[in-house]
C-alpha positions as CSV (number, residue, x, y, z in Angstrom):
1,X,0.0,0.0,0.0
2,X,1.1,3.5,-0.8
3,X,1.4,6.0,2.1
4,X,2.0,9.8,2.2
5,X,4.2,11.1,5.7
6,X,3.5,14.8,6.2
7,X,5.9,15.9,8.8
8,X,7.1,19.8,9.8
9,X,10.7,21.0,10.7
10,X,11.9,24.3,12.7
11,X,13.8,24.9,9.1
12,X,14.7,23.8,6.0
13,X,18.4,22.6,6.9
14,X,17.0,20.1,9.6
15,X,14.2,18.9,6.5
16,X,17.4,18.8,4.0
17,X,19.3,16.1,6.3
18,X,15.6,14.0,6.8
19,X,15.0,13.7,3.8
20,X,18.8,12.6,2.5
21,X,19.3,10.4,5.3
22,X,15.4,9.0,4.6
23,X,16.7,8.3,0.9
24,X,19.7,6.5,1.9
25,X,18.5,4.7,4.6
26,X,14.9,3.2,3.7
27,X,13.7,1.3,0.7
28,X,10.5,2.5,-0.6
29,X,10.6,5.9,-1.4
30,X,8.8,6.6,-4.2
31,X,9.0,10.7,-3.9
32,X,10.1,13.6,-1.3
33,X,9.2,17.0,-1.2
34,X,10.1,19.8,0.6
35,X,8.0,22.8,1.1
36,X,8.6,26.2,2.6
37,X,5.5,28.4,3.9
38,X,5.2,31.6,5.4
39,X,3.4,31.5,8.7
40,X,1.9,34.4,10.4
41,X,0.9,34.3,14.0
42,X,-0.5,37.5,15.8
43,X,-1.0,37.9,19.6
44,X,-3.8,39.1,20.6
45,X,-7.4,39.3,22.7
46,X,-10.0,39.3,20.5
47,X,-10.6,37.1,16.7
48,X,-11.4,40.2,14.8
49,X,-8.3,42.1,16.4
50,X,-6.2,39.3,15.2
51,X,-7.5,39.6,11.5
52,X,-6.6,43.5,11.9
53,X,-3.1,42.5,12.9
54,X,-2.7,40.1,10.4
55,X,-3.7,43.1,7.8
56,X,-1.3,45.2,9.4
57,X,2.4,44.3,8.8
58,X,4.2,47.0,11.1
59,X,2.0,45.5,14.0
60,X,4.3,44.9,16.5
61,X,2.3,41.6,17.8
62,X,2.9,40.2,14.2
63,X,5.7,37.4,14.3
64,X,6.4,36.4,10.9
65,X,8.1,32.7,10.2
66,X,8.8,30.5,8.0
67,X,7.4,26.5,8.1
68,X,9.1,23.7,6.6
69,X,7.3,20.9,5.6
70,X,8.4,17.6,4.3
71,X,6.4,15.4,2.1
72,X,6.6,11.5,1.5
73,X,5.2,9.1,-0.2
74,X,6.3,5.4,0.4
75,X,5.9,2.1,1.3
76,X,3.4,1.7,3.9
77,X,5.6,-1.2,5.2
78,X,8.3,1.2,5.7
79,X,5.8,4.2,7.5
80,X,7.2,3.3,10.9
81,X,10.9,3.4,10.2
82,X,10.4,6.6,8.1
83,X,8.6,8.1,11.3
84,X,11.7,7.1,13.7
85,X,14.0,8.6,11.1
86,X,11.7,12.2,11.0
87,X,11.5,12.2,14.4
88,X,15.1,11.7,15.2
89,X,16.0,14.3,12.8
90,X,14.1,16.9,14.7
91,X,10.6,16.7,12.7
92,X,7.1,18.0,14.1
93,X,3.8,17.2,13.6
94,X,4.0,14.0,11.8
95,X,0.9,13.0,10.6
C-alpha cells in the first residue's frame, strides 16, 4: 500500500538532512518534497483584532516565520521506520 508522511521542521536545513538520510536509509521511497510556507501568527485578545493585525504588517504583535514541511510518499511497510528517522531528525507534527 502506498502511504503519504506529512511531517514539519523548525527549518529547512533540519528537512534537507531528513530527507537525504530518509533516501539512503529506507527502501521504498517513491517521492520527497520539501515545502517552505510563510506562517503568520499575531497575539492578541479578540478574533477580529487578530485579522486587523494580520492586515497590518508593522504591527508589533505580528511574528512572521517561515514553516518547513516535508512530504513523503512510500511504502506503507516502511511508514514506521520513516517516522523514527523524522522524528530523530528533529521533525514535528508528523501525521
Amino acid at each position: 500500500m502506498v502511504t503519504r508522511i506529512v511531517a514539519e521542521f523548525e527549518n529547512s536545513k533540519q528537512a534537507d538532512r531528513a530527507v537525504e538520510r530518509i533516501m539512503t536509509d529506507v527502501h521504498g521511497i517513491y517521492s520527497a518534497n520539501i515545502v517552505q510556507k510563510p506562517a503568520v501568527s499575531a497575539v492578541t485578545d479578540k478574533p477580529l483584532q487578530a485579522v486587523d493585525s494580520v492586515a497590518e504588517e508593522a504591527n508589533e504583535n505580528v511574528r512572521k516565520d517561515t514553516r518547513t514541511s516535508l512530504y513523503i510518499v512510500c511504502d506503507g511497510s516502511r511508514s514506521d521506520e520513516i517516522y523514527s528517522l523524522i522524528a530523530t531528525m528533529g521533525g514535528l507534527n508528523m501525521a
